[in-house]
PDB file as gemmi writes it, atoms N, CA and C in Angstrom:
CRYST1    1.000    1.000    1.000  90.00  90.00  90.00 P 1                      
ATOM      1  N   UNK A   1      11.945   1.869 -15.376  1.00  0.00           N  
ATOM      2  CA  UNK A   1      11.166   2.679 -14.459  1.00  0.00           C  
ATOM      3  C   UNK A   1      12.127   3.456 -13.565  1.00  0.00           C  
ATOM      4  N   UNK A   2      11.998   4.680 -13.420  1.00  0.00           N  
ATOM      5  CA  UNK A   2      12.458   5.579 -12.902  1.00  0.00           C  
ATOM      6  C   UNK A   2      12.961   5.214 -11.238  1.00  0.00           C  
ATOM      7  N   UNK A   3      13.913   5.648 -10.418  1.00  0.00           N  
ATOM      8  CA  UNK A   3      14.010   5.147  -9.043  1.00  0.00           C  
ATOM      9  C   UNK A   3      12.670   5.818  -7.949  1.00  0.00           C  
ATOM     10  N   UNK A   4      12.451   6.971  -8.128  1.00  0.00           N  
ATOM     11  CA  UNK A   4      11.645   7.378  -7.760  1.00  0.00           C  
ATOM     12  C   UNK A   4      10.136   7.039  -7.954  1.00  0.00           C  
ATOM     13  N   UNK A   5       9.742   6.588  -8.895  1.00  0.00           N  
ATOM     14  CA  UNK A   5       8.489   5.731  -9.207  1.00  0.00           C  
ATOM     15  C   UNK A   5       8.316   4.393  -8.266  1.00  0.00           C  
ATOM     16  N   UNK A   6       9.721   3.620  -8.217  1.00  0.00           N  
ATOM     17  CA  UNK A   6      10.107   2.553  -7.524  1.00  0.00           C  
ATOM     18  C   UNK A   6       9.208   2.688  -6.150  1.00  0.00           C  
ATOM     19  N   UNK A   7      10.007   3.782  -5.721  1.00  0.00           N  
ATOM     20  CA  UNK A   7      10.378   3.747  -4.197  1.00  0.00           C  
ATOM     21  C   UNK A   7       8.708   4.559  -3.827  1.00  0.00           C  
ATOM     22  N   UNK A   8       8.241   5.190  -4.501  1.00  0.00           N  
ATOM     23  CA  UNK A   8       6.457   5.755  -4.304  1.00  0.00           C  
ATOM     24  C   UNK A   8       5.830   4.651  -4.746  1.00  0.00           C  
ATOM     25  N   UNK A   9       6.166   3.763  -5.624  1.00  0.00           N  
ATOM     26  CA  UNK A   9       4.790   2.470  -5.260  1.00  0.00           C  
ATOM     27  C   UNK A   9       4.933   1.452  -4.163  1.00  0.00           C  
ATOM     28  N   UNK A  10       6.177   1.310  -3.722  1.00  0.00           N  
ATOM     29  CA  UNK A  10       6.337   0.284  -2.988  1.00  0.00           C  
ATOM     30  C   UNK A  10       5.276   0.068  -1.461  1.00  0.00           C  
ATOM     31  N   UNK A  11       4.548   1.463  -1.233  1.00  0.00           N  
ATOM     32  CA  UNK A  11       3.758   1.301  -0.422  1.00  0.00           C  
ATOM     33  C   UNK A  11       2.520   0.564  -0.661  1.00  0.00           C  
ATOM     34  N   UNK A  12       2.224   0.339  -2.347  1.00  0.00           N  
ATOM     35  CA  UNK A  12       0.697  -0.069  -2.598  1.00  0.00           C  
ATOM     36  C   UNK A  12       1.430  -0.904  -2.483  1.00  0.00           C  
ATOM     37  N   UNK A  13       2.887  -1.837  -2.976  1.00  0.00           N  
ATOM     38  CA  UNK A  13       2.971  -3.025  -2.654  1.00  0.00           C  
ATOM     39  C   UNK A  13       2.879  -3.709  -1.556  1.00  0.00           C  
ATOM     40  N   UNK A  14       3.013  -2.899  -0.604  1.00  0.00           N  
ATOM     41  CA  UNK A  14       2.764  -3.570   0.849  1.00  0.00           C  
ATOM     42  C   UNK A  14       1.644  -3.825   1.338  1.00  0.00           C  
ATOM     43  N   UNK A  15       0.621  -2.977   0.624  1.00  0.00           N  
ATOM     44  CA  UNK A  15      -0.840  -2.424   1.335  1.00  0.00           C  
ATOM     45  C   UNK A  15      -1.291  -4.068   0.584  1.00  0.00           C  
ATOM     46  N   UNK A  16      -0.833  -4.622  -0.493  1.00  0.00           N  
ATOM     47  CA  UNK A  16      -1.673  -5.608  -0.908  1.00  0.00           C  
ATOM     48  C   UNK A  16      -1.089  -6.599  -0.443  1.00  0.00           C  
ATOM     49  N   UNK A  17       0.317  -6.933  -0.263  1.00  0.00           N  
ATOM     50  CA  UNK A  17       0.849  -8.031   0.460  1.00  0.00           C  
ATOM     51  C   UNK A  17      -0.027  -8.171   1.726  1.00  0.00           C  
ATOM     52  N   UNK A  18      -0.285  -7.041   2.347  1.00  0.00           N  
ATOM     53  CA  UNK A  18      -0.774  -7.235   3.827  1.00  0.00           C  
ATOM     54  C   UNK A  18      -1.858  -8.424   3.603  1.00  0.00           C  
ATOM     55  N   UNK A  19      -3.114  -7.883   2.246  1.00  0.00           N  
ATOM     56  CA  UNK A  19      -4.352  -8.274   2.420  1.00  0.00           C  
ATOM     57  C   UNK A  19      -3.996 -10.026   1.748  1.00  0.00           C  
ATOM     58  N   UNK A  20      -2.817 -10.006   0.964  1.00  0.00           N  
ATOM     59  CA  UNK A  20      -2.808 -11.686   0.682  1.00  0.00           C  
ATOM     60  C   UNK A  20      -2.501 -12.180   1.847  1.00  0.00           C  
ATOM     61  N   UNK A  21      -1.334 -11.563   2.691  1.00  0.00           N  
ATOM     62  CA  UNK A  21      -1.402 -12.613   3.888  1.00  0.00           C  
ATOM     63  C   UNK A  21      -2.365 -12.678   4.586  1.00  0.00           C  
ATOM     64  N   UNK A  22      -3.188 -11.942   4.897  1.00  0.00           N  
ATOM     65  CA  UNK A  22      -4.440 -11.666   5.740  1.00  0.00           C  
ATOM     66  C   UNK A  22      -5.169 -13.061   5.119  1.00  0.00           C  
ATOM     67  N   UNK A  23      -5.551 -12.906   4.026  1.00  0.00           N  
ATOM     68  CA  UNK A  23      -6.422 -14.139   3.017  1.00  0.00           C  
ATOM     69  C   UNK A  23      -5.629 -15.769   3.642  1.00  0.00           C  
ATOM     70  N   UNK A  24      -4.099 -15.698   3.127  1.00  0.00           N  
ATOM     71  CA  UNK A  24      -3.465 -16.770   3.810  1.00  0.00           C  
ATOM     72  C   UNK A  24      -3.425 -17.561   4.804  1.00  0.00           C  
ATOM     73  N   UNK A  25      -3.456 -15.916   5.851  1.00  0.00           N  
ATOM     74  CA  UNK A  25      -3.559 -16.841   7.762  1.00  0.00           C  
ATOM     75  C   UNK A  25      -4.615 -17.445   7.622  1.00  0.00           C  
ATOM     76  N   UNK A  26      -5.971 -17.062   7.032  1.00  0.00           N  
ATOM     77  CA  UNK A  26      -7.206 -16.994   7.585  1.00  0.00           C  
ATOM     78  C   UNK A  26      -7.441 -16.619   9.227  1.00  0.00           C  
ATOM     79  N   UNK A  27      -9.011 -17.157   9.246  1.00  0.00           N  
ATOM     80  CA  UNK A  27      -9.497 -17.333  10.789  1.00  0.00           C  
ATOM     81  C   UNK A  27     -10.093 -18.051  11.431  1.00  0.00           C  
ATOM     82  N   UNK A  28      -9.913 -18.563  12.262  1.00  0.00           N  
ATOM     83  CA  UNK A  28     -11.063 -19.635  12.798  1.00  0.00           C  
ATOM     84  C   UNK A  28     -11.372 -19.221  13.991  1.00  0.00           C  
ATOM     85  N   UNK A  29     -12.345 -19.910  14.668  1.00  0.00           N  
ATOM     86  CA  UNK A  29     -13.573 -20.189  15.780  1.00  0.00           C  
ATOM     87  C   UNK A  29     -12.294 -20.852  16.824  1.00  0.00           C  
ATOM     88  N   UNK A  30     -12.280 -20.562  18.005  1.00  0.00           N  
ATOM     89  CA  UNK A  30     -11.569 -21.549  19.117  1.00  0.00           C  
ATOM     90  C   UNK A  30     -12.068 -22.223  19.583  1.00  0.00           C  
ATOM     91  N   UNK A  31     -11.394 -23.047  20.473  1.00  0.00           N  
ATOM     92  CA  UNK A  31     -12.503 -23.763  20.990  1.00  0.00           C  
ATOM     93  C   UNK A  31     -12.961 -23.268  22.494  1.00  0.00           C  
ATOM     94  N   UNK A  32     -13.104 -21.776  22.509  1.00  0.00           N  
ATOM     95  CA  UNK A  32     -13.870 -20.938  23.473  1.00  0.00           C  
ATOM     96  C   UNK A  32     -14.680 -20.464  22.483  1.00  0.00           C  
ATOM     97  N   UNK A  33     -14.556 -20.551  21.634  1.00  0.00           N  
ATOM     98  CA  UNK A  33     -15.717 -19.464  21.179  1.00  0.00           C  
ATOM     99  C   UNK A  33     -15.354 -18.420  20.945  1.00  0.00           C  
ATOM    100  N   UNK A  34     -13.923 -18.041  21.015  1.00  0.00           N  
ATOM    101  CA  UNK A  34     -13.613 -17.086  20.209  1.00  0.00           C  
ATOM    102  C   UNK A  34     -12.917 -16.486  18.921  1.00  0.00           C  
ATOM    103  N   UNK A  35     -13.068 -15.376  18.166  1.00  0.00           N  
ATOM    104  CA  UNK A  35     -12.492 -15.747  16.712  1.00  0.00           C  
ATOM    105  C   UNK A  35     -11.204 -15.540  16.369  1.00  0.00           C  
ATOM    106  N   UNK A  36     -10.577 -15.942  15.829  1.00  0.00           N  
ATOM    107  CA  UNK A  36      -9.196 -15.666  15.971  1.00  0.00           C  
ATOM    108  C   UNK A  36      -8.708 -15.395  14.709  1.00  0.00           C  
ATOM    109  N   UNK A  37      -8.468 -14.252  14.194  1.00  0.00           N  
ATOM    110  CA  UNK A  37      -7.886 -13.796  12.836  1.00  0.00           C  
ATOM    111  C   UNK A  37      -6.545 -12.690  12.951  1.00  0.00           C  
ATOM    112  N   UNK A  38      -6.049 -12.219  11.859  1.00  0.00           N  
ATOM    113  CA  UNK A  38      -4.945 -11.178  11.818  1.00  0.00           C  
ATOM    114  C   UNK A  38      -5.577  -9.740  11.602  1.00  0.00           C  
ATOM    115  N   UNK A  39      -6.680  -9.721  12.070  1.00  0.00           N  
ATOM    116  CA  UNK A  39      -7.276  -8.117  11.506  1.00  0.00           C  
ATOM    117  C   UNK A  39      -6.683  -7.011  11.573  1.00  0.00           C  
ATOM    118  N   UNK A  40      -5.918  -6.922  12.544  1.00  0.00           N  
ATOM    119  CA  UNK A  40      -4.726  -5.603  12.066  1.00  0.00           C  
ATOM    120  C   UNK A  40      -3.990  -5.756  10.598  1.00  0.00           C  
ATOM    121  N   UNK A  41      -4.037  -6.292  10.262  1.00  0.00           N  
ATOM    122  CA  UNK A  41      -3.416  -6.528   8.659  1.00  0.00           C  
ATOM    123  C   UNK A  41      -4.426  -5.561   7.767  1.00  0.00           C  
ATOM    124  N   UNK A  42      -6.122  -5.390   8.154  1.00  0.00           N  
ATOM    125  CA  UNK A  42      -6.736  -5.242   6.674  1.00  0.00           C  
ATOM    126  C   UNK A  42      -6.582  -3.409   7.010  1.00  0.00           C  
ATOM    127  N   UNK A  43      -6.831  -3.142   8.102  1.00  0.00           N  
ATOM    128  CA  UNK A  43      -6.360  -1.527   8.056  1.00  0.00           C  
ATOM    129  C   UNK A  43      -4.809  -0.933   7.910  1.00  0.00           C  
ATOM    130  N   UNK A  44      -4.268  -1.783   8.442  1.00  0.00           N  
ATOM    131  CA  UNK A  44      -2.635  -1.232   7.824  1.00  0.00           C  
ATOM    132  C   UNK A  44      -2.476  -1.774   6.394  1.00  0.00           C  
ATOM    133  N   UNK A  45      -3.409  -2.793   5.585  1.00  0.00           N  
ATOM    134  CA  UNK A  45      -3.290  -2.524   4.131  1.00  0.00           C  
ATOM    135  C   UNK A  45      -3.788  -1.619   3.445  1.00  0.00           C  
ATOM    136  N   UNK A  46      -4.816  -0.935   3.953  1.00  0.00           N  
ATOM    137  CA  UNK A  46      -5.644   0.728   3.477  1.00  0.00           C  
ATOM    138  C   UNK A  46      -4.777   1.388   3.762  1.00  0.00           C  
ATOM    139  N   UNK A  47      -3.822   1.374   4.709  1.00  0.00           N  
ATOM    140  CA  UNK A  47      -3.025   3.007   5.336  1.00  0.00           C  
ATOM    141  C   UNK A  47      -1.906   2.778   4.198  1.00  0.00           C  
ATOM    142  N   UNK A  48      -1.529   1.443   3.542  1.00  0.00           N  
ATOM    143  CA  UNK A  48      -0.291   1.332   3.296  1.00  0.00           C  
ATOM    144  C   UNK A  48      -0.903   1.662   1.366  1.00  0.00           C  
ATOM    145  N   UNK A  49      -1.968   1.578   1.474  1.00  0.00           N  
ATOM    146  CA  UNK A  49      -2.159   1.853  -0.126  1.00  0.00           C  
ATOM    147  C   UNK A  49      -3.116   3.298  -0.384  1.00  0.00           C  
ATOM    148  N   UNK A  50      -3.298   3.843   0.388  1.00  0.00           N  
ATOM    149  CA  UNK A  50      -3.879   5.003   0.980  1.00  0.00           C  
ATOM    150  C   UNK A  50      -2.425   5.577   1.076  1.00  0.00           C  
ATOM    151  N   UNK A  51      -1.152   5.640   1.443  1.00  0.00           N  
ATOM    152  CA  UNK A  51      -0.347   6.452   1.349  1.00  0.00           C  
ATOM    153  C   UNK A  51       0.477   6.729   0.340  1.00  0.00           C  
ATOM    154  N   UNK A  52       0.421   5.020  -0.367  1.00  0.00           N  
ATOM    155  CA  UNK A  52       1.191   4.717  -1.962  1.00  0.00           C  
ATOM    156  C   UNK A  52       0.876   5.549  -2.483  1.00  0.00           C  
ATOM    157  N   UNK A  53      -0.870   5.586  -2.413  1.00  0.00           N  
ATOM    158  CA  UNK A  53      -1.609   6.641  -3.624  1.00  0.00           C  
ATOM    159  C   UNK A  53      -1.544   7.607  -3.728  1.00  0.00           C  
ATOM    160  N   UNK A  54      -1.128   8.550  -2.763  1.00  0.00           N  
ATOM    161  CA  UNK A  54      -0.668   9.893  -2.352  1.00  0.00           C  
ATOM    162  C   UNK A  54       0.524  10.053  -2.726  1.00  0.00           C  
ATOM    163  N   UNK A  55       1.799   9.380  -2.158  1.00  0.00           N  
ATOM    164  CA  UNK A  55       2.977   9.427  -2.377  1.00  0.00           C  
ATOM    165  C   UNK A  55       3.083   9.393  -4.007  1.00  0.00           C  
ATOM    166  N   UNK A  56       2.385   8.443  -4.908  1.00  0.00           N  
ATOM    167  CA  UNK A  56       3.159   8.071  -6.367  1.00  0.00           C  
ATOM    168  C   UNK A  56       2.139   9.604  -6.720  1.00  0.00           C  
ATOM    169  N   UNK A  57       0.920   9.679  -6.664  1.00  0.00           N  
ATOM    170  CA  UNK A  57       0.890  10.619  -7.082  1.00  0.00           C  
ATOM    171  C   UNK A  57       1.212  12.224  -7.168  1.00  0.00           C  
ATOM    172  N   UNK A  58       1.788  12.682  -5.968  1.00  0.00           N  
ATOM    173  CA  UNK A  58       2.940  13.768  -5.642  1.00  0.00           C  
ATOM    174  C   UNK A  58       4.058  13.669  -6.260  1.00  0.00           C  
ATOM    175  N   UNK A  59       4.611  12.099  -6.561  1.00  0.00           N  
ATOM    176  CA  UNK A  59       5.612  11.802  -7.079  1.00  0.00           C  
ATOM    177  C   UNK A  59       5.526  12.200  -8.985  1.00  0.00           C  
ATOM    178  N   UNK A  60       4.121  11.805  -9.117  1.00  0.00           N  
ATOM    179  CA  UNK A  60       3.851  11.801 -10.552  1.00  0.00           C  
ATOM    180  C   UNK A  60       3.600  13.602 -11.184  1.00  0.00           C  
ATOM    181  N   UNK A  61       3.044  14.105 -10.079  1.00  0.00           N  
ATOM    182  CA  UNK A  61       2.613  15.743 -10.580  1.00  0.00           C  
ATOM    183  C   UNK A  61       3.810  16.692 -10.566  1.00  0.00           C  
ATOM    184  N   UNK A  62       4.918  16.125  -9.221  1.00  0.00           N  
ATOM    185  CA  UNK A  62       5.918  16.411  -9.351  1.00  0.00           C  
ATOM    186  C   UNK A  62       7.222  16.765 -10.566  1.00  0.00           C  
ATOM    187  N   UNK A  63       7.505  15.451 -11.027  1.00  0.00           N  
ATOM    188  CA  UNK A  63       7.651  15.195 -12.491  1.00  0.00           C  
ATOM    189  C   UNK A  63       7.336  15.559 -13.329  1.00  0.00           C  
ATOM    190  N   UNK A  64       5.924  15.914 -13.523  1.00  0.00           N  
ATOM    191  CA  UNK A  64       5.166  16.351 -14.771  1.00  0.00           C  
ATOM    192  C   UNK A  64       5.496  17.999 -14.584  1.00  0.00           C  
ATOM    193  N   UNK A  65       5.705  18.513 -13.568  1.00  0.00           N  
ATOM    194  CA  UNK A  65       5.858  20.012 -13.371  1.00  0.00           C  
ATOM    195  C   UNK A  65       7.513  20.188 -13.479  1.00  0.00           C  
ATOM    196  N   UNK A  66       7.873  19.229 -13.371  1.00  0.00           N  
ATOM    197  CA  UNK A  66       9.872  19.697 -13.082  1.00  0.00           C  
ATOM    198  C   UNK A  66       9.998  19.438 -15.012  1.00  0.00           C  
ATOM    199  N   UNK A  67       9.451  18.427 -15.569  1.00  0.00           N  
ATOM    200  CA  UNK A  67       9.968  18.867 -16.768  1.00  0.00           C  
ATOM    201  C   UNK A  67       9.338  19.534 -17.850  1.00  0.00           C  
ATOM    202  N   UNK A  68       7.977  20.260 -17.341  1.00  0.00           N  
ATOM    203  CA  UNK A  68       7.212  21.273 -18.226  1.00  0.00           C  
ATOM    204  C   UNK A  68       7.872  22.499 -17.751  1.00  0.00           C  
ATOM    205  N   UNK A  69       8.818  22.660 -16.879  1.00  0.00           N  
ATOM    206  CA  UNK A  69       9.548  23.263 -16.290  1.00  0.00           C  
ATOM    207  C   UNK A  69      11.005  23.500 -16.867  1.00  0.00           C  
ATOM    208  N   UNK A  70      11.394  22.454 -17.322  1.00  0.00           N  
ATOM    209  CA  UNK A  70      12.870  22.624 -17.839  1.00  0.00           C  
ATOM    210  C   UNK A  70      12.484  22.994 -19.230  1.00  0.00           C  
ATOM    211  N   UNK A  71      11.205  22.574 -20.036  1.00  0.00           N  
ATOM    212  CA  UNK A  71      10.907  22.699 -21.543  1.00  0.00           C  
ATOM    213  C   UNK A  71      10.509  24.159 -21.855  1.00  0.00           C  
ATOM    214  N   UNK A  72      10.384  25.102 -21.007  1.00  0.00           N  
ATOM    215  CA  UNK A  72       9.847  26.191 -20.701  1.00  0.00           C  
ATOM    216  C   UNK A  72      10.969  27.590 -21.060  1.00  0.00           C  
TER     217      UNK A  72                                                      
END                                                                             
């Protein structure tokens, strides 16, 4: 796999690490009554696979145009 393929997915890899650890911490109830979870994790795993998806695919149309480009 190309370095550049690498380095444009590595954001979906993060976006899903986020949501296993999220699954991992879990959450519980205190004993106030209040809930206690990592929820900043599940929107910075959308932003982080929400940008992968953008990035690999710029990365991918990119490519596809630089060497229909050199074949030309």
């Amino acid at each position: 796999m190309k370095k550049q393929y690498l380095f444009a997915s590595l954001p979906i890899v993060l976006g899903l690490l986020c949501f296993v650890i999220f699954s991992m911490i879990g959450s519980y109830v205190a004993s106030d009554g209040t809930l206690v979870e990592p929820f900043f994790l599940v929107p910075i795993g959308y932003l982080f696979l929400f940008l992968g998806a953008l990035t690999l695919m710029f990365t991918v149309i990119r490519s596809v145009i630089k060497k229909n480009h050199r074949h030309a």
